[in-house]
C-alpha positions, 0 to 999 in steps of 0.5 A: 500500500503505497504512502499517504499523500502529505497533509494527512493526520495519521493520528486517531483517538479512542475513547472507550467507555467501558460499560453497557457495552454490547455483547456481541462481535462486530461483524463487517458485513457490506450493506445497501439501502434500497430506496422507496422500497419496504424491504421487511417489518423488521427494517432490513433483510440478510441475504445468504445466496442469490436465490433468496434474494430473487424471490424477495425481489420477485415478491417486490420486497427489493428492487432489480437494483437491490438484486443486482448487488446482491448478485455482484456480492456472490459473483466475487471470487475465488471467495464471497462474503457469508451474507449481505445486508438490504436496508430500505429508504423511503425517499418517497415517503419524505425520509433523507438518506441520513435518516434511512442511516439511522434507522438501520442503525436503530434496528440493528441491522448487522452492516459495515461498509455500504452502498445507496441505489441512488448514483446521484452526486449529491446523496453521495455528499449526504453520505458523507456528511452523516457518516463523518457525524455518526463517526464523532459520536463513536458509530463508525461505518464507510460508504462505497458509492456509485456516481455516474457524473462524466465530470470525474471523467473531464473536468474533476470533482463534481460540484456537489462534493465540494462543500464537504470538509476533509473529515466528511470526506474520510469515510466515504469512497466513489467509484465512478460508473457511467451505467447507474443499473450496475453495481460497481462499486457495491461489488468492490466492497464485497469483494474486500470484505469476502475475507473478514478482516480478522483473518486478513487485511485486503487492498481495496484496489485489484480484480472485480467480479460480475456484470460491473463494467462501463458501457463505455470505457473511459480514456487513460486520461480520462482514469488519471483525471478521476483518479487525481480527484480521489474517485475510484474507476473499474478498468482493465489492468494486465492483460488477465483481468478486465475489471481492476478497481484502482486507486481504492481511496476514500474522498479525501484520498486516504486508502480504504484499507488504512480506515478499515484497519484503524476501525478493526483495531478500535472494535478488537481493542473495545471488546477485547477490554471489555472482556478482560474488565468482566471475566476478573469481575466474574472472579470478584476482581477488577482492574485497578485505577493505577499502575498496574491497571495500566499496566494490564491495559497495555497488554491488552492492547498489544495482544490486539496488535499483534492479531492485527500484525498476523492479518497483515493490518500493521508492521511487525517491525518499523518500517524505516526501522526495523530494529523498533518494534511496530508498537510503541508506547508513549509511558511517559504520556500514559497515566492512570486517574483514580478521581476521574476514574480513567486510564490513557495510553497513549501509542503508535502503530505503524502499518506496513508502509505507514505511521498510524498514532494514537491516544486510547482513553479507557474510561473504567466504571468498577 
């Protein structure tokens, strides 16, 4: 994975409040909201195969659209994902796409990254916005969007993601098609998400199966001016493979695979304290607000990094210093706070070509 671009903050922050936390894994499964249609009473429905998904569109539950990601999603190989997630929008009933968000949210539905039926620019912007907003509330999810403006293709960025600031930009990615019945850019975040990333952390760029080409192929120039505004474009690389996501960037130009492994962490660390707070209060014990409460939580978070280090997430080693481990933490800035009952650490984590900072603040209810 190449080097971020300069004028990137590597550094993410994390708070986490241990209590009420929820009792089950997060998954990372790949979603997509179905606009004007009901979907289910209970809010969204969980796909498994294409069959399934072809009667609930033949029962009018979901749309041709809705169908076809969940095809794209099963088309990718050598593996596919365990299931995809439709979620409704009522557009039609007066509901923007933010509040189609929140209510899959509310209902729990069990998705990670996601897609929008609707191709146009400006619900894209709205995606972003609202996902940098569910983002500083602790809700972390990505967006991979379609958009068929040929100003990617011609004369850069469309207007309508121009008012967006760089942190609305983050968790939001476009993959530009001129053919908006296609599922291009749902069938990319299948494809990266067919492997959990428990078991291994995959580039958001290469090869995409199912029907997700152009209709008509863009230039070389055409590529480079979508690619050098941070829009994602399908086309042949090789001479193998016809179908190439390439630059696998966010808005803002970050690579994807450094938002998913900054998330992974942050949900693998949360759970794994989590766990480790309960099972000592299971013992009738508790970890202190001291230096060996600290002292623990630095365990935690170094055996979370090196599950991290094992599905290829971060360096075991640093990368311009192989000498130095690819966790360092800051003892000097880490602290415990018995009266506010907190306990920061604060640390580095390198990915394999790249700096990832940042300062955990563990908030203990005991």
């Amino acid at each position: 994975m190449p080097i971020l671009p300069a004028g990137h903050d590597y550094r993410f922050a994390i708070t986490l409040n241990l209590a009420a936390l929820s009792v089950t894994a997060q998954s990372f499964n790949v979603g997509f909201f179905d606009k004007d249609e009901t979907v289910d009473a209970s809010g969204f429905l969980e796909f498994t195969d294409v069959a399934t998904a072809t009667t609930a569109e033949a029962a009018g539950n979901i749309s041709t659209i809705a169908l076809a990601f969940v095809t794209a999603a099963f088309a990718q190989t050598p593996k596919r994902p365990q299931k995809v997630v439709v979620m409704p929008w009522d557009d039609a009933g007066g509901d923007a796409i933010a509040t189609a968000i929140d209510d899959a949210i509310a209902a729990e539905a069990d998705f990670y990254v996601f897609g929008v039926s609707d191709r146009l620019p400006a619900t894209n912007a709205a995606v972003a916005a609202k996902l940098d907003t569910l983002a500083g509330s602790g809700t972390k999810l990505v967006a991979i969007l379609q958009d068929d403006d040929g100003d990617w293709l011609t004369s850069g960025k469309p207007t309508a993601y121009a008012s967006l600031t760089t942190g609305q930009n983050e968790r939001t990615a476009v993959v530009y098609c001129d053919t908006d019945a296609t599922t291009a850019a749902e069938a990319v975040a299948a494809k990266k998400l067919c492997e959990s990333p428990d078991v291994r952390s995959a580039p958001w760029t290469g090869p995409v199966q199912g029907s997700v080409a152009n209709a008509s192929s863009p230039t070389t120039a055409e590529i480079q001016l979508a690619v050098a505004n941070n829009c994602n474009v399908i086309a042949p690389q090789g001479t193998i493979y016809t179908q190439v996501n390439d630059p696998g960037v966010n808005l803002a130009g970050r690579h994807l695979k450094q938002i998913v492994s900054a998330d992974w962490y942050e949900v693998r660390l949360r759970e794994a304290l989590a766990d480790a707070k309960t099972t000592l209060e299971n013992k009738g014990r508790y970890i202190p607000v001291n230096t060996d409460g600290l002292e623990v939580i630095k365990g935690i978070i170094t055996e979370v990094w090196l599950r991290g280090v094992d599905a290829g997430h971060f360096a075991r080693v640093q990368p311009a210093n192989p000498e130095l481990s690819g966790l360092t933490i800051d003892d000097a800035a880490s602290s415990a706070n018995a009266t506010t009952r907190t306990i920061t650490v604060e640390f580095e984590i390198y990915e394999l070509e790249s700096l990832l900072g940042t300062t955990i603040t563990v908030n203990l209810t005991v």
